[in-house]
C-alpha positions in Angstrom: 8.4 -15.0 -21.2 7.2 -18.0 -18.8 10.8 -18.9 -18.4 11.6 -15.3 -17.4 9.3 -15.3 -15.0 9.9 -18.8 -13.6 13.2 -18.2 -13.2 12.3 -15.5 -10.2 10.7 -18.3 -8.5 15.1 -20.0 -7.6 15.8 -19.9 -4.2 18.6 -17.7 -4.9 16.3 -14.8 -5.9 13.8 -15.4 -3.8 16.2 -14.4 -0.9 17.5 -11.8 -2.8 14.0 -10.2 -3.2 12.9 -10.7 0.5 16.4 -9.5 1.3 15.6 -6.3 0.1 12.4 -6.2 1.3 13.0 -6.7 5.0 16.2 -4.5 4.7 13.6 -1.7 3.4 11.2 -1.9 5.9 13.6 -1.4 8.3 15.3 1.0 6.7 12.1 3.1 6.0 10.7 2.9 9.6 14.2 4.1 11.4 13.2 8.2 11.1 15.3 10.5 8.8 16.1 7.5 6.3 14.5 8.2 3.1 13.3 6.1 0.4 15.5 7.3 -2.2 18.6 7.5 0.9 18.0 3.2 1.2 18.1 3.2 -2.6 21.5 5.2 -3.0 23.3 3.2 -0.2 22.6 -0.4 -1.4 23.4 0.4 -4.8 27.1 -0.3 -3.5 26.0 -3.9 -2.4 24.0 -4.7 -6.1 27.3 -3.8 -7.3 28.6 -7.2 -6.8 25.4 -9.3 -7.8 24.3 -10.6 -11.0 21.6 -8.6 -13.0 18.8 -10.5 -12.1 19.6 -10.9 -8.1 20.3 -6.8 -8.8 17.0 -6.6 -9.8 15.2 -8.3 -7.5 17.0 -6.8 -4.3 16.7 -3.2 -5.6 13.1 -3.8 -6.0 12.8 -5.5 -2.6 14.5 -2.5 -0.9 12.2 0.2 -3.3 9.1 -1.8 -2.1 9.8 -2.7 1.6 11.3 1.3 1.7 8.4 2.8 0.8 5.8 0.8 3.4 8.5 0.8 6.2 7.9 5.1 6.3 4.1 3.6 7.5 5.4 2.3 10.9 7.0 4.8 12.8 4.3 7.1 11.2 1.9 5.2 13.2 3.6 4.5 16.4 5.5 7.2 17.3 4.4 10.6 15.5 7.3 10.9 13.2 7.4 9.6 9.3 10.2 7.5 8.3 9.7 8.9 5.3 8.7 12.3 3.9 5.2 10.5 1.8 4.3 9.1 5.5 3.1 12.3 6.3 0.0 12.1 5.5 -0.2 8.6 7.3 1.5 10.1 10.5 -1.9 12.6 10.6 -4.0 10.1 10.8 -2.4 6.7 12.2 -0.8 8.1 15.1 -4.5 9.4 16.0 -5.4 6.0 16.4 -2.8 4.6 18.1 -3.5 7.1 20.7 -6.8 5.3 20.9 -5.2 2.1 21.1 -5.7 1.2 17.9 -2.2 1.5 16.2 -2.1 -2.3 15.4 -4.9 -2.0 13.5 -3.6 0.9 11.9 -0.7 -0.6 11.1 -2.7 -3.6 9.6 -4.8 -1.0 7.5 -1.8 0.4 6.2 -0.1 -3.0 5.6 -3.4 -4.3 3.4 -3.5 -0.5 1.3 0.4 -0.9 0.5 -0.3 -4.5 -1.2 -3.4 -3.0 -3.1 -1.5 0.1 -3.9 1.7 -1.6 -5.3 -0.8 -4.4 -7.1 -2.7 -1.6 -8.5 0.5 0.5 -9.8 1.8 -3.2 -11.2 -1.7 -4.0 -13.3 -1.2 -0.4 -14.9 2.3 -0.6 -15.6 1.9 -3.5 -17.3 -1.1 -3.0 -19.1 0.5 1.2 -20.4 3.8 0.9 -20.9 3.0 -1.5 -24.3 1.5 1.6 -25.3 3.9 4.1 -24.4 7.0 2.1 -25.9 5.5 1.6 -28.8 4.7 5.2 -29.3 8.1 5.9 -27.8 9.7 4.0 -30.8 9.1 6.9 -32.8 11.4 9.2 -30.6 14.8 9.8 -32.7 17.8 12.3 -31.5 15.3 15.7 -31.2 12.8 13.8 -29.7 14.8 12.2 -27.4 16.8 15.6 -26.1 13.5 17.3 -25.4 12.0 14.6 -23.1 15.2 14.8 -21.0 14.9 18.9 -21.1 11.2 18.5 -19.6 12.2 15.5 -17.3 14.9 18.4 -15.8 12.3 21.3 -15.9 9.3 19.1 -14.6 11.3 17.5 -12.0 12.5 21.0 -10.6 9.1 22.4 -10.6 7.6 19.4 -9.0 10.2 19.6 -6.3 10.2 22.8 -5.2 6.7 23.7 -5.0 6.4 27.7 -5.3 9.7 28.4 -6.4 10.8 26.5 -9.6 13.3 28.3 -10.6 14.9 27.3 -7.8 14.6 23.3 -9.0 15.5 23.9 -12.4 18.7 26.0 -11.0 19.2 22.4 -9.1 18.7 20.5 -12.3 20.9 22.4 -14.1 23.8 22.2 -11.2 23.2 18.4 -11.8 23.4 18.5 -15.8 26.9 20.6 -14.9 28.3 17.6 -12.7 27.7 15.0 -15.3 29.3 16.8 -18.3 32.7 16.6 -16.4 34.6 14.3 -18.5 35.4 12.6 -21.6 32.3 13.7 -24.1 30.7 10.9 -25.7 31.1 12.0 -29.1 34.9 13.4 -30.2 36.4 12.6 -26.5 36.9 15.7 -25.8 38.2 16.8 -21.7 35.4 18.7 -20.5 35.7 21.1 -16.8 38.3 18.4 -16.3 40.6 21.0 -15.0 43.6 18.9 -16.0 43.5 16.1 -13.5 43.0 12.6 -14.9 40.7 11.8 -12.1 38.0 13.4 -13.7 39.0 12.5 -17.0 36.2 9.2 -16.5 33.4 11.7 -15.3 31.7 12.0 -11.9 30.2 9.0 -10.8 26.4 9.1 -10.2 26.1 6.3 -7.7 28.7 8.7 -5.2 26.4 11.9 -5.9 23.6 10.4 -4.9 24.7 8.9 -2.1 26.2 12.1 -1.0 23.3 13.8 -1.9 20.4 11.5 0.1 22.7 9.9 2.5 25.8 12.3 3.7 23.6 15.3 3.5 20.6 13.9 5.6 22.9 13.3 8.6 24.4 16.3 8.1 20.9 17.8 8.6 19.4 14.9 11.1 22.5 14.6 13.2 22.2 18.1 15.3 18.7 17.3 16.3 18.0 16.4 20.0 14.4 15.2 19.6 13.4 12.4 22.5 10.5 10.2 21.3 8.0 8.0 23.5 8.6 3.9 22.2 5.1 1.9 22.9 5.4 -1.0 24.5 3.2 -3.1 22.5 0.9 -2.4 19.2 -2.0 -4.2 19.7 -3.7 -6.3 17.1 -2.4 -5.9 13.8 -4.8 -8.0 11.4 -7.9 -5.7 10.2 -11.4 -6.9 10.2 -12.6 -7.8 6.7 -15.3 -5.7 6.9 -13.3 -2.3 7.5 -11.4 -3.6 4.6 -14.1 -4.0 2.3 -15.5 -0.9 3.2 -13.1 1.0 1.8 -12.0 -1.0 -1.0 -13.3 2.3 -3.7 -11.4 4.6 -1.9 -8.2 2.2 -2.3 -8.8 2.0 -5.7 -9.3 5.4 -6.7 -5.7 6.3 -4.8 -4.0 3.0 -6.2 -4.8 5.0 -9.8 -3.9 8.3 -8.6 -1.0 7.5 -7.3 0.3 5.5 -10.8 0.0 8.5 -12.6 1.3 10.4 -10.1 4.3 8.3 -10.2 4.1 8.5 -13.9 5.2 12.3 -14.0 9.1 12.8 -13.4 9.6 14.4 -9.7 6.2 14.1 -8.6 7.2 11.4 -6.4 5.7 9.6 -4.2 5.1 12.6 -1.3 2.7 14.2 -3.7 1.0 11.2 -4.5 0.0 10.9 -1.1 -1.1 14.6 -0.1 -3.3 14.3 -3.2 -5.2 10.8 -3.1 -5.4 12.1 1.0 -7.0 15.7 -0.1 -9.1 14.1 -3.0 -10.3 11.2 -0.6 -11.4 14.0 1.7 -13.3 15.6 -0.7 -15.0 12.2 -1.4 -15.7 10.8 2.0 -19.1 10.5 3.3 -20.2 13.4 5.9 -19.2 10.6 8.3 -16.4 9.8 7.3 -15.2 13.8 6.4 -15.6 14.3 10.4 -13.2 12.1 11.5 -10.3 13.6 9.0 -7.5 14.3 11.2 -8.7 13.0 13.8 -7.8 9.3 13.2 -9.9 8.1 10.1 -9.3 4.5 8.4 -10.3 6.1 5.1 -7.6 8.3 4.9 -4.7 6.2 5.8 -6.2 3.8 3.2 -6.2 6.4 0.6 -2.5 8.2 1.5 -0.8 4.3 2.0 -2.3 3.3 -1.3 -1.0 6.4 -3.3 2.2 6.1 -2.4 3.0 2.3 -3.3 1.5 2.4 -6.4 3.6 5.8 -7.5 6.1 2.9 -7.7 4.8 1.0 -10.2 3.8 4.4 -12.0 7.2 5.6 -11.4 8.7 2.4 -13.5 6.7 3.6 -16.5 8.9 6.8 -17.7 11.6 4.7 -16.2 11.3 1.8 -18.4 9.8 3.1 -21.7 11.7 6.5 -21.8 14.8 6.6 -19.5 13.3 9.1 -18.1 13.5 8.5 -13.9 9.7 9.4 -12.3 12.0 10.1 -9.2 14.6 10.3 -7.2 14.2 6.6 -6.3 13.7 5.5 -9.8 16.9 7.2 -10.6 18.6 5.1 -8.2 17.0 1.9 -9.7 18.2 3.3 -13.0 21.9 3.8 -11.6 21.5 0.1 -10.4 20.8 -1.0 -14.1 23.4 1.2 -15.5 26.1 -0.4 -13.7 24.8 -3.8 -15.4 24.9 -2.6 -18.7 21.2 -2.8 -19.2 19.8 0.4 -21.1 16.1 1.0 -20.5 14.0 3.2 -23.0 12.1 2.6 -26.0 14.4 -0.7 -27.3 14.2 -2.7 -23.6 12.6 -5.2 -25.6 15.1 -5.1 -28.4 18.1 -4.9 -26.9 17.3 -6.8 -23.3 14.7 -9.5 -24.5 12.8 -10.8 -21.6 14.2 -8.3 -18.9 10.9 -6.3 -18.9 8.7 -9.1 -17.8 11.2 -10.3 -15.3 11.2 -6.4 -13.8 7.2 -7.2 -14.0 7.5 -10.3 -11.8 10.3 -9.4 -9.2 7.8 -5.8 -8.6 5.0 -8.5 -8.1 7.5 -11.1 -5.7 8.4 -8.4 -3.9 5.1 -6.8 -3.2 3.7 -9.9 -2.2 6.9 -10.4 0.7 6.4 -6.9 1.5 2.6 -7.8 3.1 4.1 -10.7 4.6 7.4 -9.6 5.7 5.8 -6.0 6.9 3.6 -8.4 9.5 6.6 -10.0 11.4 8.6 -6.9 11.2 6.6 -4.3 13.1 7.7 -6.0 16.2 12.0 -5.7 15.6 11.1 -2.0 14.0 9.5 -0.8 17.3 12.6 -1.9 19.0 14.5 0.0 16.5 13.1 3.3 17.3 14.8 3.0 20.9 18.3 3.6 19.1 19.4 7.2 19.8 19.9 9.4 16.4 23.9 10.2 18.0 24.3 6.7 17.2 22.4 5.8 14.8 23.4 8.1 12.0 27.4 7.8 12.5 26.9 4.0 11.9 24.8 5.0 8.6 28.2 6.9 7.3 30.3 3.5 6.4 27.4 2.6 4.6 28.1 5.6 2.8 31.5 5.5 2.2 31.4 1.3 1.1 28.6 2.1 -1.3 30.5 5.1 -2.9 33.9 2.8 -2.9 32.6 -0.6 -4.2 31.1 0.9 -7.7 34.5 1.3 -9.0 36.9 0.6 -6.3 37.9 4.5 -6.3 38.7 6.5 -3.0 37.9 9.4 -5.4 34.7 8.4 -5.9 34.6 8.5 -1.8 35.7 12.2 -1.7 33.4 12.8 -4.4 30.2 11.4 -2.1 31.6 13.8 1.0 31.8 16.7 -1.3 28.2 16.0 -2.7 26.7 15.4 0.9 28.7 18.7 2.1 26.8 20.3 -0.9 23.5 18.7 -0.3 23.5 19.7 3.0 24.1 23.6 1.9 21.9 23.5 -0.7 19.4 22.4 1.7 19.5 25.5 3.9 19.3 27.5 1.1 15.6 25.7 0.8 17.0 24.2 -2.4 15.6 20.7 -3.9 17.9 17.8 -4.3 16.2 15.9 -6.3 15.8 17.5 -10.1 19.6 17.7 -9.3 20.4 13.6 -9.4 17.5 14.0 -12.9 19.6 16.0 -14.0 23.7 13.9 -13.2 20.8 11.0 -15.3 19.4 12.7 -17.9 22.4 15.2 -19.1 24.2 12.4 -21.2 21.3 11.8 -23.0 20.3 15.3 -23.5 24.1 16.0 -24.6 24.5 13.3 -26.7 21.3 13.7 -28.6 21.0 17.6 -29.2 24.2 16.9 -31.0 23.4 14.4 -33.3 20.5 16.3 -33.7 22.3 19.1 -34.6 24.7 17.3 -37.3 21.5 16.1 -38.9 19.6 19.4 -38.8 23.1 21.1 -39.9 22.1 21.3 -43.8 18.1 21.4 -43.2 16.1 24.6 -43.3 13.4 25.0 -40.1 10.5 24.6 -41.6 12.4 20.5 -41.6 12.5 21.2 -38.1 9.2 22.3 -37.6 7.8 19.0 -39.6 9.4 16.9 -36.9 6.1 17.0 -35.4 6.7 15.1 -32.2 9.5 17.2 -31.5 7.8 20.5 -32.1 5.3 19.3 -29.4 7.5 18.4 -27.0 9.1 22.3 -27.8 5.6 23.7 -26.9 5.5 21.9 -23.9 8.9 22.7 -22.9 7.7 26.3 -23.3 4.6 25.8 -21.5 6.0 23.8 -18.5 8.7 27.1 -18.3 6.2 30.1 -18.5 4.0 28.5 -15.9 6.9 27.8 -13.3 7.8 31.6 -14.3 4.2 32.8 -13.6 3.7 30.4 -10.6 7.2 32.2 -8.9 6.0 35.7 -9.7 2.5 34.8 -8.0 4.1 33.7 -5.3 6.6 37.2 -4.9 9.5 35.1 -5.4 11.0 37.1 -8.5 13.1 39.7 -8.3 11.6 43.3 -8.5 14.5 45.1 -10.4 13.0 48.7 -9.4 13.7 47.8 -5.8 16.5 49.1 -3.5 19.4 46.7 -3.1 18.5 46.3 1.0 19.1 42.8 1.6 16.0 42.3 2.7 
């Protein structure tokens, strides 16, 4: 283990790490480019790298990506990513009063506690979750990627989960084009020997979060003031102490958060930001929305630890927490490195060196996120018209260099053109990458399941208790979503006229 984790301390990896750190700051900061969007798009350039520098430089970008949202949050009234929000209420309040630089420091000091927070409790759970993971066989295993879909769906698309589970489905459809894992036999191939290797992942999802958003960003006309200079950026101690509970209590929140596929880091932060109201002083509640320390502190520490919380299903299960994770997973896949409940077995060492590049590449990410406001301000200046068209050969090299396929490249237009349209139609896009992940190991293992169940009666079924668990939550998860869409007049009321309206 201590040679693992020495060997993240080579010069090598160390510039790998702070590679992807800086490059996610900045990516995060430029508005309209998601965390999960920097994730798809530099999977092309890990593609080339050894498995450890992979590692490292994924997890920079993941880190960095997630902070970087913070800055134009603050600065200029617009998130650079969607779990800024929260952030944007507040920092950009105090900007106004001159005080973004300290904003920006507040923000800065929650990231490091929240990502060091989300590290302590992955380390210290996921020993418990693989080894009750262990346990999992085929039935087991299909169900957890069932309620990773269904979760993920009704996480992502808040009233209306039957729209995410439609999407998750859509995804599970994409990835059993192919080859089947089992008897090789062509699946919605249509006879063309293209397809005959399956869609590739890495160009869906960077059609998906990368294509798509400038389809959607592009149009927009939006003119934003750029400051001309921040003020000071290091916090006093004092403010920081003050609201080192508050930290804490989101750092946790967010982990678990992270912990629960979809969720993702946007609802992390919305929550630890409503809970932390609820918990402020009278003092403190008054200046909600209005510019209050407390509440960036709380919404900035949420979302970086939902990383470390989102590495826990990752890691133990194979089950993405989100969208980002997914990508991280994609990263791994293409290094032959399977995560789930064997990591330990079949990759020994691996999981502690995950452990130390996520605590390298926090630690760059408070330093690096210092000298960087400066360059990201500058940034801002760059008109969308040009900024997104350069974005698009990012796109099309990261969809080429997995495999060296133009196919692959007309395979990440046609998932951006559908991302884009699903997007109209208020549809998520995230259960539907869960689902291009988790359908191969949902197909695979309902049909071993199945050859092993083929001579058993149900009550052996039924005594597969962990399975029979997972069955009821399965059917819990889909009768809420159900209820939750009919509360919300979403449903369809057969009895009523065929109008259109």
């Amino acid at each position: 283990m201590i040679d693992t984790i020495l060997q993240l301390f080579t010069p090598w990896l160390l510039i790998m790490t702070l590679s992807g750190v800086c490059l996610g700051i900045i990516w995060g900061a430029l508005p309209g480019l998601s965390t999960t969007m920097a994730m798809g798009l530099l999977i092309g350039l890990s593609a080339g790298m050894t498995q450890e520098a992979s590692i490292c430089f994924m997890l920079g970008v993941y880190t960095g990506s997630v902070f970087g949202g913070a800055i134009s949050a603050v600065l200029i009234n617009i998130p650079g990513t969607p779990d800024a929000v929260p952030t944007m209420i507040e920092g950009h309040q105090l900007a106004q009063r001159g005080e973004g630089g300290q904003a920006l420091g507040m923000a800065i000091a929650a990231s490091f506690v929240g990502g060091t927070v989300g590290i302590i409790l992955l380390v210290t759970l996921i020993p418990v979750i693989l080894t009750f993971a262990l346990n999992f066989k085929s039935w087991e295993m299909f169900w957890l990627a069932v309620i990773g879909i269904l979760v993920s769906g009704s996480m992502a698309a808040g009233t209306m989960p039957l729209k995410g589970w439609i999407a998750g489905w859509l995804g599970m459809l994409v990835a059993f084009v192919g080859l089947e894992s089992i008897h090789a036999v062509p699946r919605f191939t249509f006879g063309s020997f293209a397809l005959f290797d399956g869609v590739s992942y890495v160009a869906v999802l960077i059609g998906l979060f990368g294509l798509a958003e400038i389809f959607r960003t592009l149009p927009s006309k939006d003119v934003v003031a750029i400051p001309d200079k921040v003020g000071r950026v290091i916090p006093p101690l004092r403010i920081l102490a003050k609201f080192t509970p508050s930290a804490i209590r989101s750092g946790v929140l967010g982990t678990f958060i992270g912990a629960i596929p979809g969720a993702g880091a946007n609802v992390a932060s919305f929550l630890a930001y409503d809970i932390g109201k609820r918990r402020a002083s009278p003092e403190e509640k008054a200046k909600w929305g209005k510019g209050s320390y407390e509440a960036l502190v709380c919404a900035e520490t949420a979302n970086n630890a939902n990383i470390g919380g989102s590495m826990l299903p990752t890691l133990a299960l194979g089950i993405p927490g989100n969208a980002a994770a997914a990508a991280l997973l994609a990263a791994l896949t293409l290094k032959n490195v399977s995560v789930g409940p064997t990591i330990e077995i079949d990759h020994p060492g691996l999981i502690y060196f995950i452990y130390g590049a996520l605590f390298i590449a926090n630690v760059m990410m408070y330093l690096a996120a210092f000298a960087l406001i400066g360059p990201c301000v500058k940034l801002f200046s760059l008109p969308r018209g040009i900024l997104m068209p350069l974005i698009i050969p990012v796109c099309v090299i990261g969809a080429y260099a997995v495999k060296l396929s133009i196919f692959d490249v007309w395979i990440m237009f046609g998932a951006g053109l559908s991302g884009w349209l699903l997007a109209l139609f208020k549809f998520p896009v995230a259960p539907i990458v869960l689902g291009v992940i988790l359908a191969p190991l949902a197909d695979e293992n309902l049909r071993r399941s199945l050859f092993v169940f083929e001579d058993k009666t149900w009550g052996f079924v039924a005594s597969q208790w962990i399975g029979t668990i997972l069955m009821l939550f399965t059917a819990i998860v889909v009768i809420e979503g159900i209820l939750r869409d009919m509360r919300a007049g979403h449903v369809i009321d057969n009895d009523a006229p065929l109008t259109g309206e």
